[in-house]
N, CA, C and O atoms as a DFTB+ gen file, in Angstrom:
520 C
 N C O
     1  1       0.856      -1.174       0.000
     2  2       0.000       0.000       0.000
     3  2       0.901       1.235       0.000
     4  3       1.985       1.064       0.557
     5  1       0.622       2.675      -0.612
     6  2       1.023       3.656      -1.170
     7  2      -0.014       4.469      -0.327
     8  3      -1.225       4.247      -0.341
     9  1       0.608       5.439       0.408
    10  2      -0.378       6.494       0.715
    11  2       0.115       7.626       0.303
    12  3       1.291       7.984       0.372
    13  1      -1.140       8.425      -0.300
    14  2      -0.412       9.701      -0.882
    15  2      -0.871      10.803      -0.422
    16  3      -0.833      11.847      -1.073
    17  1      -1.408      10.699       0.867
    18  2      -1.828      11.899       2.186
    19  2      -2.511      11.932       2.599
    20  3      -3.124      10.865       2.579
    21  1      -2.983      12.740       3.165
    22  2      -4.424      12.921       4.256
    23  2      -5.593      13.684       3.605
    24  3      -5.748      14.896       3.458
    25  1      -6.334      12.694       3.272
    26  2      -7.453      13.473       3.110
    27  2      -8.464      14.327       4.057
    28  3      -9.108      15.341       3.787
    29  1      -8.377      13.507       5.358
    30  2      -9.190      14.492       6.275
    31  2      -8.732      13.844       7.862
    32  3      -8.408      12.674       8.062
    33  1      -8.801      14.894       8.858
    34  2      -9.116      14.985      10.179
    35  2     -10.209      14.752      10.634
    36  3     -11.148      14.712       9.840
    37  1     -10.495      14.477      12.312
    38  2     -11.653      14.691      12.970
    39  2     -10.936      15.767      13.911
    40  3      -9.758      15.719      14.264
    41  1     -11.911      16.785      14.260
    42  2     -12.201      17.512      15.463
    43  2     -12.931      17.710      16.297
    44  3     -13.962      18.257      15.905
    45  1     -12.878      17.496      17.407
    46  2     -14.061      17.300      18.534
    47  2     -14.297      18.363      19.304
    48  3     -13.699      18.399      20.380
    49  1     -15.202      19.463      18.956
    50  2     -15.477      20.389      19.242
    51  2     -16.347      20.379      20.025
    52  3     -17.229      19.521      19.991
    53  1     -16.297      21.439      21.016
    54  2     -17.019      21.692      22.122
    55  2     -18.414      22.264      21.317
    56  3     -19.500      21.685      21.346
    57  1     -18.109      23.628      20.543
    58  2     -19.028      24.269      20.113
    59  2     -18.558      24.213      18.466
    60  3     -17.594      24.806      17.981
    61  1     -19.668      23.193      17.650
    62  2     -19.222      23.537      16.717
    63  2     -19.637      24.946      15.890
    64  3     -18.828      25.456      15.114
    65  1     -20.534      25.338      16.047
    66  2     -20.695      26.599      15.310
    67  2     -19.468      27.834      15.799
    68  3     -18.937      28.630      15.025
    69  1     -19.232      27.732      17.171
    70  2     -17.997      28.524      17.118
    71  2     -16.746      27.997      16.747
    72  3     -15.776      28.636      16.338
    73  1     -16.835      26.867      16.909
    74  2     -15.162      26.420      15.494
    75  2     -15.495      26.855      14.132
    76  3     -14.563      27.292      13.458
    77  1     -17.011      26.795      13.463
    78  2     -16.777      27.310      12.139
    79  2     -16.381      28.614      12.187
    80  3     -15.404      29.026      11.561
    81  1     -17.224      29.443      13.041
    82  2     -17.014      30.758      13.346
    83  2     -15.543      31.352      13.191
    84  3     -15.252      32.422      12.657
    85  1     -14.259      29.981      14.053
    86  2     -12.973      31.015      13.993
    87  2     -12.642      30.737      12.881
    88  3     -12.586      31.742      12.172
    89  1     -12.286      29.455      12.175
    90  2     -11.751      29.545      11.187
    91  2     -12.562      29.867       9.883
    92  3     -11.886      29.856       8.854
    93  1     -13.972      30.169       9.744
    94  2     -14.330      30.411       8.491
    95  2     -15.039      32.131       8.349
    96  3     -15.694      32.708       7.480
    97  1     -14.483      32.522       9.728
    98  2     -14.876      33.835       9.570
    99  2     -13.663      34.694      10.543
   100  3     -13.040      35.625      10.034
   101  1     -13.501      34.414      11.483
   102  2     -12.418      35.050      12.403
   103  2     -10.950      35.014      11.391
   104  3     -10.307      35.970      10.959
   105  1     -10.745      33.733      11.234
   106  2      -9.506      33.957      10.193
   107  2      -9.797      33.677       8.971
   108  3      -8.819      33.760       8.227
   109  1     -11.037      33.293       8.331
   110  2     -10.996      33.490       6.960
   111  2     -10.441      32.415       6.214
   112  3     -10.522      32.536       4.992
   113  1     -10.152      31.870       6.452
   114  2      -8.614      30.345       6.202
   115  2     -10.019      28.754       5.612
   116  3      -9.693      27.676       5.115
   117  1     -11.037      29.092       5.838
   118  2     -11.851      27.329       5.958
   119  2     -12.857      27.977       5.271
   120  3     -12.994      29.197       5.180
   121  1     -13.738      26.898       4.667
   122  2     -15.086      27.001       3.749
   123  2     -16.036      26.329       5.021
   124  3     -15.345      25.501       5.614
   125  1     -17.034      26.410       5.450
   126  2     -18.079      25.344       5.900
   127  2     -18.585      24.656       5.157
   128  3     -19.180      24.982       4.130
   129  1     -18.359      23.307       5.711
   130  2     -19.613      22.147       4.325
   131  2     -19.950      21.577       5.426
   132  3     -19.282      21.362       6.438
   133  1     -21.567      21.225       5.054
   134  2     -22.598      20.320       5.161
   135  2     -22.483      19.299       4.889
   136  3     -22.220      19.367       3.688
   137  1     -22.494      17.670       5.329
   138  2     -22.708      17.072       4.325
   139  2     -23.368      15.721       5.229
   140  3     -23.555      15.981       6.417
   141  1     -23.672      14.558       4.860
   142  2     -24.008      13.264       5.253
   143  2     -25.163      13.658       6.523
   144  3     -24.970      13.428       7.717
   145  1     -26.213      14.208       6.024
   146  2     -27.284      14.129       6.955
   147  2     -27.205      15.285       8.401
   148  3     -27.671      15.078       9.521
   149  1     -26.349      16.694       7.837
   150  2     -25.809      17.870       8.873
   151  2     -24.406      17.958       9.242
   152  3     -23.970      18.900       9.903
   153  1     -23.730      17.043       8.848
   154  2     -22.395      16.722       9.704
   155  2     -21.644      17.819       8.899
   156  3     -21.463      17.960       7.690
   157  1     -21.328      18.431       9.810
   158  2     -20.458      19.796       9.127
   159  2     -18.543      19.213       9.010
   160  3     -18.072      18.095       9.221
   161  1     -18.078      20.080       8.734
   162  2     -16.888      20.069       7.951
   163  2     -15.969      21.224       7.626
   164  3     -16.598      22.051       6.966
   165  1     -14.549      21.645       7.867
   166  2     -13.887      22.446       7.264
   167  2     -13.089      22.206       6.359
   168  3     -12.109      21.465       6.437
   169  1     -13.719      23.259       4.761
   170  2     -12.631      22.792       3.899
   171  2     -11.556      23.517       3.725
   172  3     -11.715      24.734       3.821
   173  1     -10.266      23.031       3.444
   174  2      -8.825      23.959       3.071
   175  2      -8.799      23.308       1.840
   176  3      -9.236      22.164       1.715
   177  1      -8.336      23.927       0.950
   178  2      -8.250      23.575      -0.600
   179  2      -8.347      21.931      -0.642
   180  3      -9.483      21.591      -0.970
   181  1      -7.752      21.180      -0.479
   182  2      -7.725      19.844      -0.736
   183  2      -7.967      18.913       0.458
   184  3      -8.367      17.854      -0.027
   185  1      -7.925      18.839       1.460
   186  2      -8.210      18.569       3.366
   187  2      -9.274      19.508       4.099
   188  3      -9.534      20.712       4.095
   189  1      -9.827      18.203       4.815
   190  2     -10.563      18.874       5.520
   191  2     -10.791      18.388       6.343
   192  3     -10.762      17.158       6.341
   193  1     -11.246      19.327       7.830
   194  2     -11.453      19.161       9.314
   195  2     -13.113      19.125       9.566
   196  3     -13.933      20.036       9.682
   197  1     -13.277      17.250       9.609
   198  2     -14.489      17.143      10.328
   199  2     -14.627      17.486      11.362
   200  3     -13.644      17.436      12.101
   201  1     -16.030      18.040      11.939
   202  2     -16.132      18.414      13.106
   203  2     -16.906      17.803      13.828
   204  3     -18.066      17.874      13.420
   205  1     -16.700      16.926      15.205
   206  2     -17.802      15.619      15.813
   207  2     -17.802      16.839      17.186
   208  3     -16.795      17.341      17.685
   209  1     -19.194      17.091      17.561
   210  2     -19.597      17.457      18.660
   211  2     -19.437      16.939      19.950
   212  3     -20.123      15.969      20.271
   213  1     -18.520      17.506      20.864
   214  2     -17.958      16.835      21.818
   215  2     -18.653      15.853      22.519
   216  3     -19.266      15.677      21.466
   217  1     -19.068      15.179      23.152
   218  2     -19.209      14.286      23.712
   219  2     -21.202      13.706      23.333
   220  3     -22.127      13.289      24.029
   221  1     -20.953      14.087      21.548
   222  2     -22.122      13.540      20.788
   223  2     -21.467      13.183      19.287
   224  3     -21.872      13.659      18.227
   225  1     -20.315      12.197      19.448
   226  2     -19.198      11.753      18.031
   227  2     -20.036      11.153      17.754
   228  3     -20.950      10.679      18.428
   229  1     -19.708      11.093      16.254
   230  2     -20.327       9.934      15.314
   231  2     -19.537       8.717      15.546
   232  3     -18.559       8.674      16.293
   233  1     -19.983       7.778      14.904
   234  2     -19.400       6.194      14.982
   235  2     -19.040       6.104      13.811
   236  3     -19.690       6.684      12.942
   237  1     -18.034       5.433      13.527
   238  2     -16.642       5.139      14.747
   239  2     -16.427       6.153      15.070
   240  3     -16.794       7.159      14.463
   241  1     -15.704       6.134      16.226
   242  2     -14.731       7.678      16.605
   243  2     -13.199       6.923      17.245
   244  3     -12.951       5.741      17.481
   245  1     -12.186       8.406      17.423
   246  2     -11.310       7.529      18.277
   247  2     -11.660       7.233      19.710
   248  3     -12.585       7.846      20.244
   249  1     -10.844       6.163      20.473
   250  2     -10.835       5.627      21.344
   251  2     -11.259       6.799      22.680
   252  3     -12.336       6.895      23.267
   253  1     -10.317       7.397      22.830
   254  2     -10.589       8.660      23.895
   255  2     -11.295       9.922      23.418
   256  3     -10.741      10.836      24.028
   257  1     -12.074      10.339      22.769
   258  2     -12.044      11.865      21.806
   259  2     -12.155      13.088      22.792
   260  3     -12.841      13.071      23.814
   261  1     -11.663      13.777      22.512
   262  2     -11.599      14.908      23.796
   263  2     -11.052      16.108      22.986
   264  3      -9.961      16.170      22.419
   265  1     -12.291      17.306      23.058
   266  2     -11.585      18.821      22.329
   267  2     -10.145      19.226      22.962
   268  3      -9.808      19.131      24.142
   269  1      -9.398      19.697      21.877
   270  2      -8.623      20.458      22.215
   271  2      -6.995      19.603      22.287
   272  3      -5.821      19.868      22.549
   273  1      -7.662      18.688      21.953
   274  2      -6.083      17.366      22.079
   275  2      -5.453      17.472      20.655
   276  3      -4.460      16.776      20.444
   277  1      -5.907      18.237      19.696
   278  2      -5.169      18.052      18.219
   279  2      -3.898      18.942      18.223
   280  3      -3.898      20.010      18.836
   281  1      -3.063      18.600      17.695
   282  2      -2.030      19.624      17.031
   283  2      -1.454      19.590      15.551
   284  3      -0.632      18.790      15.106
   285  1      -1.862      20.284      15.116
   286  2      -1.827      20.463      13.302
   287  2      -1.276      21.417      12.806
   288  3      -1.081      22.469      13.416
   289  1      -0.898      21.175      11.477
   290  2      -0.302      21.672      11.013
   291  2      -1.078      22.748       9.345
   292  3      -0.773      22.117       8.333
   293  1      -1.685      23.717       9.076
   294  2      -2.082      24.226       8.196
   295  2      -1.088      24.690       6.829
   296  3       0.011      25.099       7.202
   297  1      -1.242      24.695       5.633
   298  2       0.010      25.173       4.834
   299  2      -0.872      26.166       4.221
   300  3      -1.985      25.864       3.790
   301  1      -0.343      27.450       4.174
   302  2      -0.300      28.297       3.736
   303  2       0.616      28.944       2.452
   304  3       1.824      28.802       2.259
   305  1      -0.533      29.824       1.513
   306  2       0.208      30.168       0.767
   307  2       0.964      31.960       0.523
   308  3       1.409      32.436      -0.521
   309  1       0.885      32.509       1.698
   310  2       1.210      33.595       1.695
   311  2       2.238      33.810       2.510
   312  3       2.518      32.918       3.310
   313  1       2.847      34.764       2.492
   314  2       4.374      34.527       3.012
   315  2       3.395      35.078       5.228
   316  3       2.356      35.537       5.703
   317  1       5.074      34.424       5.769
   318  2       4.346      34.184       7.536
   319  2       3.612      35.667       7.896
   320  3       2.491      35.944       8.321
   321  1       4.923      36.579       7.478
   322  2       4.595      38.214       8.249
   323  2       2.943      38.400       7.774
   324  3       2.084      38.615       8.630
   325  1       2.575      38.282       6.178
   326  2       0.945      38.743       6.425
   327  2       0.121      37.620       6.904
   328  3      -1.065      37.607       6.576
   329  1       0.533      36.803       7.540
   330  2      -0.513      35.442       7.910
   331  2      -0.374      36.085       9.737
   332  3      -1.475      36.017      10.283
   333  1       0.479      36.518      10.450
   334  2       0.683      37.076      11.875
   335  2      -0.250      38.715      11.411
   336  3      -1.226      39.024      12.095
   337  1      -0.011      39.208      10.770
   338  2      -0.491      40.514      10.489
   339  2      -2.238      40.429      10.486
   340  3      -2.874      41.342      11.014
   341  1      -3.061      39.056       9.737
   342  2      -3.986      38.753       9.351
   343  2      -4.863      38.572      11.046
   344  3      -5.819      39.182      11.526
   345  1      -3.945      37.380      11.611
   346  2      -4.065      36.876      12.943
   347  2      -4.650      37.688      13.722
   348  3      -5.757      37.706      14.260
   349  1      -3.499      38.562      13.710
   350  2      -3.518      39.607      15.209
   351  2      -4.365      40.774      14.553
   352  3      -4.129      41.824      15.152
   353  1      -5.077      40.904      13.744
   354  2      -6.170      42.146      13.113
   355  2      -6.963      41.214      13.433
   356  3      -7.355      41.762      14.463
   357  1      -7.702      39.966      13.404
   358  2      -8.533      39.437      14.205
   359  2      -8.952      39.612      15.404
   360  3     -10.098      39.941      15.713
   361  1      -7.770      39.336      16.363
   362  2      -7.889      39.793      17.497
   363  2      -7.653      37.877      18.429
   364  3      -7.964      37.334      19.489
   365  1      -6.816      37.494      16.948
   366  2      -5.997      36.272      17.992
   367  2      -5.287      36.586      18.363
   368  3      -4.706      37.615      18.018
   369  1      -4.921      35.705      19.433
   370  2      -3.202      35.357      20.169
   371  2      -2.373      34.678      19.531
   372  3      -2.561      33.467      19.416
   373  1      -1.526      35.148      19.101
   374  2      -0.465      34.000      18.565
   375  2       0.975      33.652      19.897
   376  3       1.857      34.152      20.596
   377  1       0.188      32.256      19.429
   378  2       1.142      31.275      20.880
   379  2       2.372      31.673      21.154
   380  3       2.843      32.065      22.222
   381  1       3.066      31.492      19.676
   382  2       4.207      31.745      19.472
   383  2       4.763      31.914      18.169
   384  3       4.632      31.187      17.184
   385  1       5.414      32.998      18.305
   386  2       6.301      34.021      17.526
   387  2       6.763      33.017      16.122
   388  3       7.129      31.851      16.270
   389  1       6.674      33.681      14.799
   390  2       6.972      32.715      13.881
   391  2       8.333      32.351      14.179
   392  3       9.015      32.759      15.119
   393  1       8.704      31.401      13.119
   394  2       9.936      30.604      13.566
   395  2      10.033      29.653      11.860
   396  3       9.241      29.371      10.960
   397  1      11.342      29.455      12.123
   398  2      11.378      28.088      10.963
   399  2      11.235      26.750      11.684
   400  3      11.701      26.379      12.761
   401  1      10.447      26.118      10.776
   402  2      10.025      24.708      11.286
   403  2      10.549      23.658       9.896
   404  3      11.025      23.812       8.772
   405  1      10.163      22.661      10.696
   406  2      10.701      21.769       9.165
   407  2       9.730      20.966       8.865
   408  3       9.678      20.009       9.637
   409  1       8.737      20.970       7.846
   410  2       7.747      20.140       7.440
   411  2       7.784      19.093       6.854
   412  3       8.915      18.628       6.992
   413  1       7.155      18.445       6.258
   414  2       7.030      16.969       5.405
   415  2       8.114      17.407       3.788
   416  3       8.906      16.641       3.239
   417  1       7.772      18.876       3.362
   418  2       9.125      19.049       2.318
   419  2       9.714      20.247       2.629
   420  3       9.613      21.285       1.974
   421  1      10.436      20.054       3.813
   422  2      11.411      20.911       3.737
   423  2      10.917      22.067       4.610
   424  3       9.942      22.148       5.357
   425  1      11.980      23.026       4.259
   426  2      11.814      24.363       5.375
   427  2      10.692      24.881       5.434
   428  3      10.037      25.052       4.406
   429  1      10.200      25.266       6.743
   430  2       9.023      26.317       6.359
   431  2       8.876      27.141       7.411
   432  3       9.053      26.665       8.532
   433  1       8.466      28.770       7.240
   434  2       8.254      29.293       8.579
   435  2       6.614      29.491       9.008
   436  3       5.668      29.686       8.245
   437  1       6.605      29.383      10.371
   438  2       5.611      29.325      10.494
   439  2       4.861      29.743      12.440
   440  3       5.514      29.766      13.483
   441  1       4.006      29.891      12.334
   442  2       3.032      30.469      13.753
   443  2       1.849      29.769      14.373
   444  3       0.889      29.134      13.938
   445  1       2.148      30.014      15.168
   446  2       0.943      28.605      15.963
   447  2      -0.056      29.620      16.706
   448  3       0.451      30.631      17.191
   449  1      -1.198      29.456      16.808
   450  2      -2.523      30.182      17.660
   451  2      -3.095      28.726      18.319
   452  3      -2.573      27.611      18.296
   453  1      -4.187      29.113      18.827
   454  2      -5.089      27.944      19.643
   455  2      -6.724      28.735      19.151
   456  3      -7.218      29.860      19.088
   457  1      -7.177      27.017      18.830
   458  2      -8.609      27.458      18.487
   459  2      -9.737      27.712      19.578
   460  3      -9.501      27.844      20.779
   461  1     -10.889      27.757      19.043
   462  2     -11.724      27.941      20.564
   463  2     -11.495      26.786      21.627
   464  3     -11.452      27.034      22.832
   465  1     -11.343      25.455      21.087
   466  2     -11.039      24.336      21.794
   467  2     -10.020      24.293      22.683
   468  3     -10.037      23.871      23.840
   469  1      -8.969      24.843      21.945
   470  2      -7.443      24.963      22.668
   471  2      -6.734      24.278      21.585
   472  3      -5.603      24.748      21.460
   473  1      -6.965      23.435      20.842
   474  2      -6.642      22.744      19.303
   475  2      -5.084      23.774      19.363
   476  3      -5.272      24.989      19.425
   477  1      -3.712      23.303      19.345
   478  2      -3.016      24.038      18.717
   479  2      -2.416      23.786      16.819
   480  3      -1.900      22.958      16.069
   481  1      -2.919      25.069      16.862
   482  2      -3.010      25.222      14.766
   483  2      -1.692      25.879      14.449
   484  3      -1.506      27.085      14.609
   485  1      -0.748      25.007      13.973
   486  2       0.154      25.839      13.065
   487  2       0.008      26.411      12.231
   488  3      -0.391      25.591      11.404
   489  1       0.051      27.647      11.620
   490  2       0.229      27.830       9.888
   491  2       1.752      28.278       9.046
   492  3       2.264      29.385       8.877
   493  1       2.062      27.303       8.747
   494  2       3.389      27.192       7.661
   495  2       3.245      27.868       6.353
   496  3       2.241      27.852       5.641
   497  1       4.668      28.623       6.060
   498  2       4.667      28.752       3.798
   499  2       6.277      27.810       4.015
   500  3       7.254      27.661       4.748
   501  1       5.783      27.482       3.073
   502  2       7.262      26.661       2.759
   503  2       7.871      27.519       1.840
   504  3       7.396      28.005       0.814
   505  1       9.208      27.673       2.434
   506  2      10.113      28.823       1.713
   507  2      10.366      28.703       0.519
   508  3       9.971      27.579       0.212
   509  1      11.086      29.531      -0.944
   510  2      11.272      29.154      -1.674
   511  2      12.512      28.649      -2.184
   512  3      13.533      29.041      -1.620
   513  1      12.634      27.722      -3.304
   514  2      13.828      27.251      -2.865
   515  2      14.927      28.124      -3.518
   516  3      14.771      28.620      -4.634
   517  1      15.964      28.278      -2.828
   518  2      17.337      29.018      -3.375
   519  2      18.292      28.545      -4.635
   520  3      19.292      29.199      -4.931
């Protein structure tokens, strides 16, 4: 078997209308979808973050599910300074200060916030190459 990535997450949100809220309106970054009988969804261009209502998951779920236990990674296509600039005109916190990180290809810089859950969200650009 060949895997050629992730098509999707679960997130176990406390409140899901305020998880769509940050990321599809606070930062602008996610689409909301509907789909399979209400079950909402965030899309990023090609991945997306299901959202299971905390302690009302769909089946299957994982073993323990509990908001706020994820840590992810977002890729971005705009360079870090206007993605912190974007952030903090919201009126997020950013955890911590961008930085270079090293992703699945290579360098990238990047800034971490926390969602309503506590979810910590990276967002990476992968540099260009020299």
């Amino acid at each position: 078997m060949h895997v050629t990535g992730i098509d999707h997450l679960v997130l176990y949100a406390t409140d899901v209308e305020r998880t769509c809220e940050f990321y599809a309106e606070t930062l602008d970054v996610a689409t909301v979808e509907t789909f399979a009988g209400g079950r909402v969804a965030l899309s990023f261009g090609t991945t997306k973050l299901n959202l299971h209502p905390a302690g009302d998951e769909y089946e299957p779920h994982a073993a323990d599910p509990a908001p706020g236990s994820a840590d992810f990674c977002l890729v971005v296509d705009e360079p870090i300074r206007a993605v912190v600039e974007r952030i903090e005109s919201a009126g997020v916190s950013v955890v911590e200060a961008p930085g270079t990180r090293t992703g699945a290809r290579g360098e990238m810089a990047s800034v971490y916030v926390r969602d309503p859950d506590g979810n910590l969200v990276e967002f990476a650009h992968y540099r260009e190459p020299e």
